[in-house]
matplotlib code that plots the C-alpha trace (Angstrom):
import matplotlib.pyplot as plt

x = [-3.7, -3.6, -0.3, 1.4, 3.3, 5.6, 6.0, 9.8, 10.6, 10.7, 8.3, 6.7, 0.4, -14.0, -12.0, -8.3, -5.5, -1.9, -0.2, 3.2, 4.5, 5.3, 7.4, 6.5, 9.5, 11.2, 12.0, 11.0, 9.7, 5.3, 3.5, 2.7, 4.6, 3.2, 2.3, 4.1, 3.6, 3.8, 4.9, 3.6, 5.0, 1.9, 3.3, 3.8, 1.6, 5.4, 7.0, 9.7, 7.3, 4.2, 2.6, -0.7, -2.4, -5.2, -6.4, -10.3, -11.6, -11.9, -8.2, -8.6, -6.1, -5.8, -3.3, -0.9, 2.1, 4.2, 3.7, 6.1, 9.1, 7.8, 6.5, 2.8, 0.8, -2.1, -4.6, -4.6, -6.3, -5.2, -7.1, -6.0, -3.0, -4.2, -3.0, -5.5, -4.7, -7.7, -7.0, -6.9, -10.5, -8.9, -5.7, -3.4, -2.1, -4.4, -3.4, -5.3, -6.5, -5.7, -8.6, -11.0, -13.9, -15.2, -17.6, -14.9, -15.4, -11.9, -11.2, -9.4, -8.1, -8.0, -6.0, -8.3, -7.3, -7.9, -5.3, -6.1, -7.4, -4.7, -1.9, -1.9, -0.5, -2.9, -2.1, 1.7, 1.1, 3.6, 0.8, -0.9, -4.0, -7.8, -7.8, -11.0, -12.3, -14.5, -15.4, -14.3, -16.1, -15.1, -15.0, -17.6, -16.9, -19.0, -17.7, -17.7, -18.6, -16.5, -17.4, -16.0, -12.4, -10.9, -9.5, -10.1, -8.7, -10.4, -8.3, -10.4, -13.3, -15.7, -18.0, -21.2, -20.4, -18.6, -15.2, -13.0, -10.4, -9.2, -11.1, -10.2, -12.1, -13.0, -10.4, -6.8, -3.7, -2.6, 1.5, 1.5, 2.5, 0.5, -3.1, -3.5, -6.8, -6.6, -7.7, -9.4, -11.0, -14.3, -16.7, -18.7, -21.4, -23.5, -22.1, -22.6, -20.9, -21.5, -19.6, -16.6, -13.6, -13.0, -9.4, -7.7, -7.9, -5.2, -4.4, -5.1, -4.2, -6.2, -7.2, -9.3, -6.6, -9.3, -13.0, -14.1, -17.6, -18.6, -18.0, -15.1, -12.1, -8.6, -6.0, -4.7, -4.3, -1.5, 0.2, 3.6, 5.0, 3.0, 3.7, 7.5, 9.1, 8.7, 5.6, 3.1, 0.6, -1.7, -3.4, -7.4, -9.9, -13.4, -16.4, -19.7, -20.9, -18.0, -16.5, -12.9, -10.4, -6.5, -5.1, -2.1, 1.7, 4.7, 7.6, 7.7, 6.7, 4.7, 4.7, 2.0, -0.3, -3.1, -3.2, -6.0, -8.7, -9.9, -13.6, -12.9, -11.6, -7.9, -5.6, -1.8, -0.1, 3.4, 4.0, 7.6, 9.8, 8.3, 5.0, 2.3, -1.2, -3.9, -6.2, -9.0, -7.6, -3.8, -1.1, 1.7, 4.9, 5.5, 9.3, 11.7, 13.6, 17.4, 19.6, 16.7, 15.9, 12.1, 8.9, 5.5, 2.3, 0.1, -2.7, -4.3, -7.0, -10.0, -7.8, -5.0, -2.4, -0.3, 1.7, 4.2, 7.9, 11.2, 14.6, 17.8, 19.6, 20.9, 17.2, 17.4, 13.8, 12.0, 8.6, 7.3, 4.7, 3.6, 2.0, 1.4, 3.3, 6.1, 7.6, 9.0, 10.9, 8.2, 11.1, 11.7, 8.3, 8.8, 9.9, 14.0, 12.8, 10.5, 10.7, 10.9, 12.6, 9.8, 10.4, 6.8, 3.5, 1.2, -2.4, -3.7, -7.0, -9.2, -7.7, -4.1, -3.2, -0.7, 0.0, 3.5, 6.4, 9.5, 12.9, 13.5, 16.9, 18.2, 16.6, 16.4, 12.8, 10.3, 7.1, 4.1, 3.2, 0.7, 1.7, -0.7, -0.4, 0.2, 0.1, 1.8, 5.5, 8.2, 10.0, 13.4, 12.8, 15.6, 14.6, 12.1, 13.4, 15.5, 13.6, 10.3, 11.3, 13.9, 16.1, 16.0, 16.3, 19.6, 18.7, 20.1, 21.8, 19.5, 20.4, 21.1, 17.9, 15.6, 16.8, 16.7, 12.9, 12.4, 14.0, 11.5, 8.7, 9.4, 9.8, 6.2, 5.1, 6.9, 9.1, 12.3, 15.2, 16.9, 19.9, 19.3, 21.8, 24.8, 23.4, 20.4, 22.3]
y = [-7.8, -6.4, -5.3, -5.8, -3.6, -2.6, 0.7, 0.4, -0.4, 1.0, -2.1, -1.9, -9.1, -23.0, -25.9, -26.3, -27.4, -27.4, -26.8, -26.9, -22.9, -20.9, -17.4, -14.2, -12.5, -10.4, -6.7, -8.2, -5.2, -6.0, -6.0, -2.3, 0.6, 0.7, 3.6, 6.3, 7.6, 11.2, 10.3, 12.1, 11.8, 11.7, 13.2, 12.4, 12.5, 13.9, 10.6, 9.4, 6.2, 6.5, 3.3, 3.4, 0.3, 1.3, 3.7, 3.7, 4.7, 8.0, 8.4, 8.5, 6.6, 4.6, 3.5, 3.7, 6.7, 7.2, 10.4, 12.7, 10.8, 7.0, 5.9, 5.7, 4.8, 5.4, 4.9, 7.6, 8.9, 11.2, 13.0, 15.7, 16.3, 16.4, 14.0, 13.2, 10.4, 8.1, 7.5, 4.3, 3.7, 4.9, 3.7, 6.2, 3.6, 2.3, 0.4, 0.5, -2.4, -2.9, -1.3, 1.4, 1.2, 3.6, 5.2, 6.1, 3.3, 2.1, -0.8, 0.5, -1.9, 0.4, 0.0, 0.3, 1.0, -2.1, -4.8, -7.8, -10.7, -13.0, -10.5, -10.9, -8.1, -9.2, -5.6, -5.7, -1.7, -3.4, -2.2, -5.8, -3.9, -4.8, -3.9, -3.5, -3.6, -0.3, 1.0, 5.1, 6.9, 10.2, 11.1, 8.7, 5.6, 2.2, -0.6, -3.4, -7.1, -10.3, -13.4, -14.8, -13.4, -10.2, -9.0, -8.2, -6.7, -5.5, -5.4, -5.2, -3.6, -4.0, -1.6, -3.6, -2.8, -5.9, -6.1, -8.7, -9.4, -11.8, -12.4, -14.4, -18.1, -19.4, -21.7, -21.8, -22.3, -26.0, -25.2, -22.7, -22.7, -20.3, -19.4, -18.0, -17.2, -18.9, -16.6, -17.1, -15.3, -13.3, -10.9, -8.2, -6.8, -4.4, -3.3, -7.1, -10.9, -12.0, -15.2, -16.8, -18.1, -21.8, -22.3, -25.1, -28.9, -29.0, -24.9, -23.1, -19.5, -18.0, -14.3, -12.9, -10.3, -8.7, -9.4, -8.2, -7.2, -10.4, -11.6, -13.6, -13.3, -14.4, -14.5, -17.6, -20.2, -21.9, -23.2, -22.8, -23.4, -20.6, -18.5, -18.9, -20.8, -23.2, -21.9, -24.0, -21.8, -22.5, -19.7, -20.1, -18.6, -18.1, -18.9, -18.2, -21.1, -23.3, -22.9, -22.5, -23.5, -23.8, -22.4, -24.8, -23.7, -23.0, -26.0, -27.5, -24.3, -24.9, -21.0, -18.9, -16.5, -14.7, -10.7, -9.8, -10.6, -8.4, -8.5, -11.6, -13.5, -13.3, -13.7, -12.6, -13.2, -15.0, -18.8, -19.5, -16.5, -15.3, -13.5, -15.7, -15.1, -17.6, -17.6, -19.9, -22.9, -22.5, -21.2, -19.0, -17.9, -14.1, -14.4, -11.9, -9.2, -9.7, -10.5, -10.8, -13.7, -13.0, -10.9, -10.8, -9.5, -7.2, -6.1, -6.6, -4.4, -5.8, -4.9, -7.3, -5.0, -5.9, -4.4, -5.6, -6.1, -7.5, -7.7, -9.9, -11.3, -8.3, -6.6, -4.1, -4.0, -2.0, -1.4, -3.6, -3.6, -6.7, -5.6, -7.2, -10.6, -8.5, -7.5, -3.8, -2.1, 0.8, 3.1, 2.6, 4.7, 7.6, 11.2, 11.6, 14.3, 11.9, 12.5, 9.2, 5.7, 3.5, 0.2, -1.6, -1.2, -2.1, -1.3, -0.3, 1.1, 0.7, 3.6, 2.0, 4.6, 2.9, 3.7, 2.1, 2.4, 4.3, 5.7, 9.7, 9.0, 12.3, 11.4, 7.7, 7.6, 5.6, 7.3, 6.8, 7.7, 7.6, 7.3, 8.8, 7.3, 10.1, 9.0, 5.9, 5.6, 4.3, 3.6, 3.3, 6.2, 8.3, 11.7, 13.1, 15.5, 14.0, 16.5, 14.6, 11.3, 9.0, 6.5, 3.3, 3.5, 1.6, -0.7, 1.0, -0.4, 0.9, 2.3, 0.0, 1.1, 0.7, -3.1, -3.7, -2.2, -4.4, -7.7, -7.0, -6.8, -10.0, -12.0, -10.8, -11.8, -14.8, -15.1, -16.6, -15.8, -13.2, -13.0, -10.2, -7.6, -8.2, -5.3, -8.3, -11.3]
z = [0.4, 3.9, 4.6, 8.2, 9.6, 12.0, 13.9, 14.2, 11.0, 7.6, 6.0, 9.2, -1.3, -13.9, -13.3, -12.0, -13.3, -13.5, -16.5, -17.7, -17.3, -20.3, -20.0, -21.2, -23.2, -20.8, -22.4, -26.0, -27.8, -28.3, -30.9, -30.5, -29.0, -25.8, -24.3, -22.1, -18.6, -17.1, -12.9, -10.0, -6.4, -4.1, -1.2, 2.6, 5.9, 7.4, 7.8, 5.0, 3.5, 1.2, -0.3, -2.7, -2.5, -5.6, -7.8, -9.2, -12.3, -11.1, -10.2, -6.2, -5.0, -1.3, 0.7, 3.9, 4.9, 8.0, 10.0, 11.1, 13.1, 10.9, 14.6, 13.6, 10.1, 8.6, 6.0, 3.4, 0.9, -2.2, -5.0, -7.7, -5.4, -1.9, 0.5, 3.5, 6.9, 8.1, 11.5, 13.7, 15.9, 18.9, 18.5, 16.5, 13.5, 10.5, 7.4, 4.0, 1.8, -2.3, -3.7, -3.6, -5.2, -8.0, -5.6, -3.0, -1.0, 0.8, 2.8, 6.1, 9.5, 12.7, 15.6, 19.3, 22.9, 23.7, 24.7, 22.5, 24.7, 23.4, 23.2, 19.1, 17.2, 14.2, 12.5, 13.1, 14.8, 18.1, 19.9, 20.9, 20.9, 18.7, 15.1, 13.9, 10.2, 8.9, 5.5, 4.8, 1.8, 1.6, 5.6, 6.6, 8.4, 8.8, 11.1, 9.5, 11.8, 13.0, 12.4, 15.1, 17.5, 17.9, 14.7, 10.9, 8.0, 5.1, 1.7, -2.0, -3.2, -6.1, -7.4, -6.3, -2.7, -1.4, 0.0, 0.6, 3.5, 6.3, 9.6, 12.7, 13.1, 16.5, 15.8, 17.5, 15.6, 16.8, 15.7, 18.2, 21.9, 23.4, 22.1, 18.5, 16.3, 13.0, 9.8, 7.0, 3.9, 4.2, 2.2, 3.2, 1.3, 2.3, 5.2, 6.7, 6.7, 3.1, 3.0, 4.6, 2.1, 3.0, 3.4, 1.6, 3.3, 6.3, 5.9, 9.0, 7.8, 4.6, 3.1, 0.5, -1.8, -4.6, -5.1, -8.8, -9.8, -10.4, -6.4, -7.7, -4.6, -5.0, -2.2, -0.8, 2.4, 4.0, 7.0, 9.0, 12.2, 13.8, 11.5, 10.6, 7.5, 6.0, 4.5, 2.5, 0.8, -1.8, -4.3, -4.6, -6.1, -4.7, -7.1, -5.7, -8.3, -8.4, -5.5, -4.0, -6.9, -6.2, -9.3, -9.0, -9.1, -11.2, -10.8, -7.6, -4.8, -2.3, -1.9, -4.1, -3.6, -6.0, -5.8, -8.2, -10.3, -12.9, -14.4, -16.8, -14.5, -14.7, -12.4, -10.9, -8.4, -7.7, -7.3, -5.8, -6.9, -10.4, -11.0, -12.5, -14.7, -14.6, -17.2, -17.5, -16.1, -17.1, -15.0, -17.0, -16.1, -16.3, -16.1, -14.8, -16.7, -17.4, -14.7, -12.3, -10.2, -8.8, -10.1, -8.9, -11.2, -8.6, -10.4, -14.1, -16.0, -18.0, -21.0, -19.6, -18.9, -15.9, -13.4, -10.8, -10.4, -11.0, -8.8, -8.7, -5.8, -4.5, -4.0, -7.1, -7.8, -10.6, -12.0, -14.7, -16.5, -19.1, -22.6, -25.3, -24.0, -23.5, -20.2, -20.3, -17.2, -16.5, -15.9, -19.9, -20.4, -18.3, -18.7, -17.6, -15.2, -13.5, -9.8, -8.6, -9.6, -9.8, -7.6, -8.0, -9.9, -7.8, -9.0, -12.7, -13.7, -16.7, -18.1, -17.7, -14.7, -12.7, -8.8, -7.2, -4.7, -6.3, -4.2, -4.4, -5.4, -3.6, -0.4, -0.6, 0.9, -0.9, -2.0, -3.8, -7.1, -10.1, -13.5, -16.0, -19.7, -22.3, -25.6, -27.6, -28.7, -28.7, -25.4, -27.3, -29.5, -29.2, -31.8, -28.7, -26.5, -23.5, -20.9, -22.1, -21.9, -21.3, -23.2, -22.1, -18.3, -17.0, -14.0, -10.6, -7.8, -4.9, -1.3, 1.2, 3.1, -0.2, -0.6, 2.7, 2.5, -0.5, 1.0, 4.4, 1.9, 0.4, 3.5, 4.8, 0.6, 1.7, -0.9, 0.8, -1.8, -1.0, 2.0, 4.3, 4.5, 7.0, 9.5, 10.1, 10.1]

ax = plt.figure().add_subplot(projection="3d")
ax.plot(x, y, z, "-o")
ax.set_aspect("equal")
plt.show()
């Protein structure tokens, strides 16, 4: 999902049917000791905010960081430990899709020079100028077409070259005053216009989230009053034989969006305020942990592990990750030492590496990290040594600043729960 963002703020993702939801058991222990992680903070470009958007097979790992002084953004990548910025095209911001591809291949928006004709901040930068879609693999860039306007976003990759994202229409958005671009879904293959996503009947917003290898795209459409609540959004899938499919929705929302896909065609996302998996046909609640009132799943491996998070009303969030039909607080599987308290997984690769948001808790900033699994065990086993890893992890109340972050990023998800802090009101 492309992420928007602002440069003043902290923040700045087969047949249908609907079927009655059925939870997951929150913190149950599985079937099997699942296994346990070893963390690893992956650094700054200067500025006090680092978020991974995917890891590959290979363990490179994408995503978006503040510079020094957290006025400008880019794209970043990281490997065994280095941290490197992808610059805008022109402009000095850039923002990073979900996924990178096993060959490298990232999906990157760039901010231009140039004033955008309609005075759209499509990218969120406060700029108001172009951003432009390109693919970067390892240094070199390839600009990537429009189908039609001024702007474009690229967001997942697959490993057969194609990429997924949202692309302005020639269409304007009827709800709004002055004149603004409708989106919708699109793939790129080869370096050109693939396909366009058809947005759900009567939706006049819509983007593609993850494309798997089998040119399968999830994401979702929608429609507001130009672009402010109520929000009516509906998650789809993209078949290229059977076409768009709304995956349906837990309860009664009219809110839900799909995240990811993985090769055998499930797929997460959140409907309303709870995470959701949708597998071949049926809809499932994912639940929340105790005390919580809203999860999301983000990403899910062939070998159906998945990762997201959970939070109550106050904006504690924490890493979860669901195995085995059981969903376990990821900070349960880490060392005590870890460097970071992990807020979201975010991404997970076939190898069950996991890359997320967690808070330094004696800075408060909120970096990114990759957690490498380590071996099996217990998470509740208390005979290892506590500077390997930890008891059960008790859930922490977070700095203002990190639920604050977390309640911004949940707005833009547009899920509408949580009451901002009184500093916003």
């Amino acid at each position: 999902m492309h992420r928007t963002l602002s440069s003043t703020t902290l923040t700045l993702t087969l047949l249908a049917a609907f079927v009655p939801a059925v939870s997951v058991n929150a913190q149950a222990h599985p079937a099997t000791d699942p296994v346990l992680y070893r963390v690893t903070d992956l650094g700054t470009l200067g500025g006090d905010l680092t978020e991974p958007g995917g890891i590959n097979d290979r363990g490179e790992v994408e995503g978006l960081a503040f510079l020094t002084g957290n006025a400008e953004v880019q794209a970043f990548y990281w490997y065994k430990g280095r941290i490197t910025g992808i610059p805008g095209l022109g402009g000095p911001n850039s923002t990073a899709g979900w996924a990178i591809s096993n060959s490298g291949q990232m999906g990157v928006a760039g901010e231009t020079h140039d004033p955008d004709p309609l005075g759209q901040d499509f990218c969120g930068f406060g700029d108001f100028t172009t951003c432009l879609p390109f693919v970067w693999q390892h240094g070199a860039i390839t600009l990537l077409p429009l189908p039609a306007g001024n702007n474009a976003a690229p967001t997942g990759f697959n490993n057969v070259d194609e990429v997924t994202g949202k692309a302005q229409k020639a269409d304007y958005d009827p709800t709004c005053s002055t004149p603004k671009l409708q989106t919708q879904g699109i793939v790129w293959r080869h370096g050109k216009i693939e396909r366009l996503l058809p947005d759900f009947p009567g939706d006049t917003q819509g983007a593609g989230h993850s494309i798997n290898d089998l040119g399968q795209v999830v994401g979702w459409s929608g429609h507001s009053s130009c672009g402010r609540p109520p929000f009516v959004n509906h998650a789809l899938l993209w078949d290229p034989r059977a076409g768009r499919i709304d995956l349906g929705a837990l309860g009664n929302t009219v809110v839900s969006q799909a995240y990811n896909i993985n090769n055998k065609g499930d797929v997460v996302g959140f409907s309303g305020d709870h995470g959701f998996l949708w597998r071949r046909g049926h809809i499932q609640d994912l639940g929340v942990l105790p005390g919580d009132v809203f999860s999301f799943g983000a990403a899910s491996n062939d070998a159906g592990e998945i990762v997201g998070a959970s939070g109550d009303a106050d904006g504690n969030e924490r890493a979860v990750l669901w195995y085995r039909d059981a969903m376990i607080d990821l900070n349960t599987l880490i060392p005590s030492n870890s460097p970071l308290y992990l807020l979201e997984g975010d991404y997970i690769n076939s190898s069950g590496q996991i890359v997320g948001i967690g808070v330094d808790p004696a800075s408060g900033q909120v970096h990114g990290f990759v957690a490498k699994p380590i071996g099996a065990g217990s998470y509740d086993d208390t005979s290892r040594p506590p500077d390997e890893h930890t008891n059960l992890a008790a859930k922490q109340v977070l700095p203002e600043n990190v639920r604050d972050y977390v309640r911004r990023r949940l707005s833009l998800r547009q899920i509408e729960l949580l009451a901002p802090s009184s500093e916003h009101k």
